[in-house]
C-alpha positions as CSV (number, residue, x, y, z in Angstrom):
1,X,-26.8,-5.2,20.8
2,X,-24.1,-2.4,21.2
3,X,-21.1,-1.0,19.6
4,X,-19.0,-2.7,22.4
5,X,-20.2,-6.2,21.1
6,X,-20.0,-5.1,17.4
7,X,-16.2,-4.2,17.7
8,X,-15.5,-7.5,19.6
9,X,-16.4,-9.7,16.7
10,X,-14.8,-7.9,14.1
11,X,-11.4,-8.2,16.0
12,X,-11.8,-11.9,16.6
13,X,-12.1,-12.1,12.6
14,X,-9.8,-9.9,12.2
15,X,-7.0,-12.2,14.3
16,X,-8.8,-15.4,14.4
17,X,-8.2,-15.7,18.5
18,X,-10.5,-14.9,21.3
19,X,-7.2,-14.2,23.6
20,X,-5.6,-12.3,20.8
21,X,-8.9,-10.2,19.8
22,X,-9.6,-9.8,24.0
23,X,-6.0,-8.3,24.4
24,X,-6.5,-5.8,21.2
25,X,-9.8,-4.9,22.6
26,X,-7.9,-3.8,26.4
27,X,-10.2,-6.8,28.1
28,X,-10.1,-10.1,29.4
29,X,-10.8,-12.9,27.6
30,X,-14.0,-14.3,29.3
31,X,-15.5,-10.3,28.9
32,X,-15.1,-10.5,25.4
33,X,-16.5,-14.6,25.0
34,X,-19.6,-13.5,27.0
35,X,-20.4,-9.9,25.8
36,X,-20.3,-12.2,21.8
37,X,-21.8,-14.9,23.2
38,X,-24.7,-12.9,24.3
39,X,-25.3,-11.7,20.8
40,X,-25.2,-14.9,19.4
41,X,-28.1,-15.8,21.7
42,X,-30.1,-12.4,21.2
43,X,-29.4,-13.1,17.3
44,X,-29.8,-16.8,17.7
45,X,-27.4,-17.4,15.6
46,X,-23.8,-18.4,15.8
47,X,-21.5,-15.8,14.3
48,X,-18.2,-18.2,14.5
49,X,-17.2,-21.5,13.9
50,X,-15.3,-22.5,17.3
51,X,-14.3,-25.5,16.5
52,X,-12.0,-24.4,13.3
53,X,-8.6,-24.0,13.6
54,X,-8.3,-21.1,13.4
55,X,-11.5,-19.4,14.5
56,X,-13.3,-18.3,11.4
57,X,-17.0,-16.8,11.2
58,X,-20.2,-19.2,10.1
59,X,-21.2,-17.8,6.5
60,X,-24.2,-16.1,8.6
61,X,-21.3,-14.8,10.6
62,X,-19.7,-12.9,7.4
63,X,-22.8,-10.9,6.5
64,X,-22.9,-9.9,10.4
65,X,-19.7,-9.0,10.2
66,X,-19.7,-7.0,7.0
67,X,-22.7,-5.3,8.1
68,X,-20.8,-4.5,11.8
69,X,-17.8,-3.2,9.9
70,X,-20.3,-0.7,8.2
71,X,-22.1,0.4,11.3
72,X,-19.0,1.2,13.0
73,X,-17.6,3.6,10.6
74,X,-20.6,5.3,10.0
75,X,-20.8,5.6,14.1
76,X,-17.2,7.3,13.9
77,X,-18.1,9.5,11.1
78,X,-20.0,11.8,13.9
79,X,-16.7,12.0,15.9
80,X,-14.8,12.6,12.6
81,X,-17.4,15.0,11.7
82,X,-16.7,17.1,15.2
83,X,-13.1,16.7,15.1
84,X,-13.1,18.4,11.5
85,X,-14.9,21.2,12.3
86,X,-12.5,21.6,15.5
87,X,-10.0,21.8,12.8
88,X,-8.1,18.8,15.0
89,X,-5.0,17.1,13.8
90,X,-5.3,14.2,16.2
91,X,-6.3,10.9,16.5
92,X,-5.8,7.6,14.1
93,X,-5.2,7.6,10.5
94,X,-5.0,4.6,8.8
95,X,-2.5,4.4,5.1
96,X,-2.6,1.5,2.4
97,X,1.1,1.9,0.2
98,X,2.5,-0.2,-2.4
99,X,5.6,-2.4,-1.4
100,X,7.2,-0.4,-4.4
101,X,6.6,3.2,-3.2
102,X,6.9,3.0,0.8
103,X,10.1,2.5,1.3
104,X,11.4,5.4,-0.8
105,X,8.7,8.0,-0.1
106,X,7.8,7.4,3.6
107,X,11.6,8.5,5.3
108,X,11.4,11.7,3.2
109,X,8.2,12.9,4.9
110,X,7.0,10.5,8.0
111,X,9.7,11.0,10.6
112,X,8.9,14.9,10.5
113,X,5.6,14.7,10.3
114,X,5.3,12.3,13.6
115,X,7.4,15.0,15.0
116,X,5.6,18.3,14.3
117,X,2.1,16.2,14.6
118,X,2.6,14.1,18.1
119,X,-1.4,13.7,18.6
120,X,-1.9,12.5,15.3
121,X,-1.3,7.9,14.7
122,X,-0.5,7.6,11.5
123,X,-1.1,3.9,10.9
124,X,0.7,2.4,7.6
125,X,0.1,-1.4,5.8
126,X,2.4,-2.4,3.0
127,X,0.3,-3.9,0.3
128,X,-0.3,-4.6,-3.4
129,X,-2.8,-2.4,-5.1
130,X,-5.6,-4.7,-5.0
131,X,-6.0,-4.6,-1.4
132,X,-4.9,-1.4,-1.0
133,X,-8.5,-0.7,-2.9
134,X,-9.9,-3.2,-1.2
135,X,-9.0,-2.1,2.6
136,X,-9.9,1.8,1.4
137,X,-13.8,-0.3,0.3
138,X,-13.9,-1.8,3.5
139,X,-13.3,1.0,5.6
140,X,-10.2,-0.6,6.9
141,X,-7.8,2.2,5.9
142,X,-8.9,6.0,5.7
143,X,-6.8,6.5,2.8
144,X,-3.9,4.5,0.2
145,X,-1.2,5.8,-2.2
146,X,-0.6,3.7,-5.6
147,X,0.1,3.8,-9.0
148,X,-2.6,3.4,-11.1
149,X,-5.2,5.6,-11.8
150,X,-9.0,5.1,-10.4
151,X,-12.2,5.3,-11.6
152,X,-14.4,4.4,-8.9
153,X,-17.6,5.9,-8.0
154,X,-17.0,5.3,-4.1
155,X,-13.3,6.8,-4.6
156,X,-11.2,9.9,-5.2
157,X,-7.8,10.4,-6.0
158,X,-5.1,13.2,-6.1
159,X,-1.7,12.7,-8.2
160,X,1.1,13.3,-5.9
161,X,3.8,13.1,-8.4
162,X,5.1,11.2,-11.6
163,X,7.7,8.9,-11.0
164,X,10.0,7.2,-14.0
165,X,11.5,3.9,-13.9
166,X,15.3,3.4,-14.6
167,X,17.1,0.6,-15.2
168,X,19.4,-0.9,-12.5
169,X,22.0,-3.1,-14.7
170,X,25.2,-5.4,-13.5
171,X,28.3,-4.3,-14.8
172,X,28.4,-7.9,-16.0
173,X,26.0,-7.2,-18.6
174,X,25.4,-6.1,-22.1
175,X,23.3,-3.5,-21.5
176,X,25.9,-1.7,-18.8
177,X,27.7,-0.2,-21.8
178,X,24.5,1.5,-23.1
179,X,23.8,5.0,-21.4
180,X,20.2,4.6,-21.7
181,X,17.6,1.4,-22.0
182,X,15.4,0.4,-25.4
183,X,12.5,-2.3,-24.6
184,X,14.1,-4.5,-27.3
185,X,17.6,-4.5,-25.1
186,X,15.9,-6.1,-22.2
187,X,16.7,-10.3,-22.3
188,X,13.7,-11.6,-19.7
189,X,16.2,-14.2,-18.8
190,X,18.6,-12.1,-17.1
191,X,15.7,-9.9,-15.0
192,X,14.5,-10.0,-11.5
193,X,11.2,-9.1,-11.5
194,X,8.7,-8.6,-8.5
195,X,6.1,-11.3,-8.3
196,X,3.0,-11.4,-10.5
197,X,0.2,-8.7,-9.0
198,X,2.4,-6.2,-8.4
199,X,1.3,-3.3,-10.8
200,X,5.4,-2.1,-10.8
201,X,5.9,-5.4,-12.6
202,X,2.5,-5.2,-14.5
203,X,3.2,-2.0,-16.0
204,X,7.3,-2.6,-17.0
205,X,6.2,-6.3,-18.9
206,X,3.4,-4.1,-20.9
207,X,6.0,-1.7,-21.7
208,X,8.8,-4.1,-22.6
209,X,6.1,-6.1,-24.4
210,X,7.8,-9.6,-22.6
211,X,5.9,-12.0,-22.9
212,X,7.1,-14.4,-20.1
213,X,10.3,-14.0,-17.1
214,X,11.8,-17.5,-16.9
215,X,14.7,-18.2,-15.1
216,X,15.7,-15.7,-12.0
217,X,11.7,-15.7,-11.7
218,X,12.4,-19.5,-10.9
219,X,14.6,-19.1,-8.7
220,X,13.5,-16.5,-6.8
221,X,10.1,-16.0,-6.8
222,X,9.3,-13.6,-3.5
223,X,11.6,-10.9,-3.7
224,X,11.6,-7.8,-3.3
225,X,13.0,-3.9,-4.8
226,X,16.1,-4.2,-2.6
227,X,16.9,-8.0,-2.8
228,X,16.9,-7.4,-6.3
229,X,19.6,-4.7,-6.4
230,X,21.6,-6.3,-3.7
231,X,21.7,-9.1,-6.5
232,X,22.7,-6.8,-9.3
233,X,25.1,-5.2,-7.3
234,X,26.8,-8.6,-7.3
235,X,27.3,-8.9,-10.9
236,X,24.1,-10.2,-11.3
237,X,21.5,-9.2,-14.1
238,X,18.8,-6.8,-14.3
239,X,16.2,-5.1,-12.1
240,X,14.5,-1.5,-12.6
241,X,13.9,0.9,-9.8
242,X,11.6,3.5,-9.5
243,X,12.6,7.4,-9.4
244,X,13.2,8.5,-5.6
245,X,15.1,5.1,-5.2
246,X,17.8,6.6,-6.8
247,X,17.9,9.6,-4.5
248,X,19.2,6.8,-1.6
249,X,22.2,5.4,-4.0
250,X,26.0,5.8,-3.1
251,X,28.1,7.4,-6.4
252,X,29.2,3.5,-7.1
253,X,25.6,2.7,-6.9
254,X,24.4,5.0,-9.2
255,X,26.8,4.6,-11.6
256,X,25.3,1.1,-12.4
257,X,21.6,3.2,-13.3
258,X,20.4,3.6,-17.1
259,X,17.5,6.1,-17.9
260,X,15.1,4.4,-20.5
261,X,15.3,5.7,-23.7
262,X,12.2,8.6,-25.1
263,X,9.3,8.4,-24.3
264,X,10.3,7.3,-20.9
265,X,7.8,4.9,-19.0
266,X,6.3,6.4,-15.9
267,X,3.8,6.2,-13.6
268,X,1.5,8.0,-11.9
269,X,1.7,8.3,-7.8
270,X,-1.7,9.2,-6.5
271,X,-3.8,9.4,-3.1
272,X,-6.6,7.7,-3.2
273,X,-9.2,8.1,-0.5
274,X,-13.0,7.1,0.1
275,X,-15.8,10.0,-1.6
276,X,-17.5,10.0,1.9
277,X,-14.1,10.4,4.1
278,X,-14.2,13.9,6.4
279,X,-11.1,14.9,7.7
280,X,-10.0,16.4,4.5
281,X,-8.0,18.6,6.9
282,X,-5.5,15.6,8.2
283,X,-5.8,13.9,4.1
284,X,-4.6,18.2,2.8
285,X,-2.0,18.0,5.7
286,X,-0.6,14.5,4.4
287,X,-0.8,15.6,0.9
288,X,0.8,19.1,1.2
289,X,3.7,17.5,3.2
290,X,4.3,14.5,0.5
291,X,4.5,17.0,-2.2
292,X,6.8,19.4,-0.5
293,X,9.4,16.4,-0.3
294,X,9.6,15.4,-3.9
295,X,12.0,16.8,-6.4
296,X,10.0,19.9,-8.3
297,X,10.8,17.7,-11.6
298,X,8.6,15.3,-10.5
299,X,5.6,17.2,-9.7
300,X,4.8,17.4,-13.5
301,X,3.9,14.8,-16.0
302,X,6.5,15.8,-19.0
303,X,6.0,14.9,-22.7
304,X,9.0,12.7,-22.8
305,X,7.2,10.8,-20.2
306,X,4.6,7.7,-21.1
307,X,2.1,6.4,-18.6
308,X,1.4,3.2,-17.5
């Protein structure tokens, strides 16, 4: 048994395809089916099912697999460990980030950073805040920003900034001639939220206290931030947007944005990363940068702010 073999089975579950997992790995295919195959026999034990569709591991399989995935980060802590005390800002850096934060935070920061930081891969996955824990847990991502706040005895976190929501209402609607939102203004009829799991929706039905989104839910169940506003925009009903997303509006745009009535809901943004992760150096590098991008207002939670 070697590492070699040990990173070959995790990428054929990870892409479910012996050609697919061969190419990631930079070999051919038959390497890669012989070098697993010989575990299998030195195990005696068969670590995937080949005649699913797709490939998929035996339940023995799994707990191999788990227990490979842990092996092989602890292996790359040593390299981690050297490259830290180099003080080196190179190599791959792996980033969970909600669907609701990436696209407004990442083009203030990422572009400059790949530019001053060449050596260093910044690797980023879109996803909901229960596998963005879950991937930090599993070792598959070094670090993940979201919005909730974590207790986790395996995790750390550092606020980045508080963010408000604001409303984002069609000039078709009541609430346009309002200059700020109350809970009790929103109809749950006329709103496009995001689908059910995403904390940005979580936290705004908690702190509208609605109970249930019928109709545009109906008709449009996978949507996203921007589809949403694109639908507003045409005289369509309700959405809410978070803070930064305003900073990318046109003036017509904007004029179609209502603040929430005191206390405002907010949330808290916050990198989370793993208690036994080592290159603080490159996690301090991401985190001074993110902050030196955000409006100074936003750095501080204020008391006409709520949480959610």
């Amino acid at each position: 048994m070697n590492f070699q073999q040990l990173e070959y089975i995790l990428a054929v579950s990870t892409l479910r395809h012996f050609a697919k997992a061969a190419e990631y790995c930079h070999v051919t295919q038959p390497t890669l089916s012989m070098m697993i195959q010989k575990l299998e026999e030195e195990l005696d034990i068969k670590i995937f099912d080949r005649n699913a569709h797709p490939i998929r591991p035996t339940p023995a399989g799994e707990r191999i697999i788990e227990q490979a995935r842990k092996v092989l980060y602890q292996a790359s802590l040593i390299n981690d460990i050297a490259k830290e005390e180099k003080k080196s800002l190179s190599g791959i850096f792996r980033i969970s980030v909600l669907p609701t934060v990436a696209p407004y935070l990442l083009p203030r920061f990422f572009p400059q950073l790949l530019k001053q930081y060449p050596d260093l891969d910044i690797r980023i996955s879109e996803m909901k805040t229960n596998d963005c824990i879950e991937s930090l847990l599993s070792t598959k991502a070094d670090a993940a920003i979201i919005a909730n706040s974590i207790n986790h005895k395996e995790l750390k976190e550092e606020v980045l900034y508080y963010e408000e929501f604001f409303g984002y209402v069609s000039s078709q609607e009541t609430a346009f001639k309002n200059d700020i939102i109350r809970s009790s203004d929103i109809n749950g009829e006329r709103l496009w939220l995001l689908d059910e799991g995403h904390c940005f929706r979580d936290q705004l039905i908690r702190f509208c206290q609605m109970e249930s989104v019928k109709v545009h839910q109906q008709a449009y169940r996978l949507g996203s931030l921007e589809t949403f506003m694109r639908m507003v925009e045409s005289g369509n009903g309700v959405t809410f947007i978070p803070e930064l997303a305003i900073y990318q509006l046109n003036e017509t745009q904007k004029k179609l944005v209502r603040p929430f009535a005191i206390p405002r809901p907010t949330r808290q943004i916050s990198m989370i990363s793993r208690t036994d992760f080592v290159r603080s150096g490159i996690l301090s590098l991401l985190i001074d940068h993110i902050k030196s991008v955000i409006p100074q207002s936003m750095l501080q939670h204020k008391k006409t702010q709520i949480l959610l």
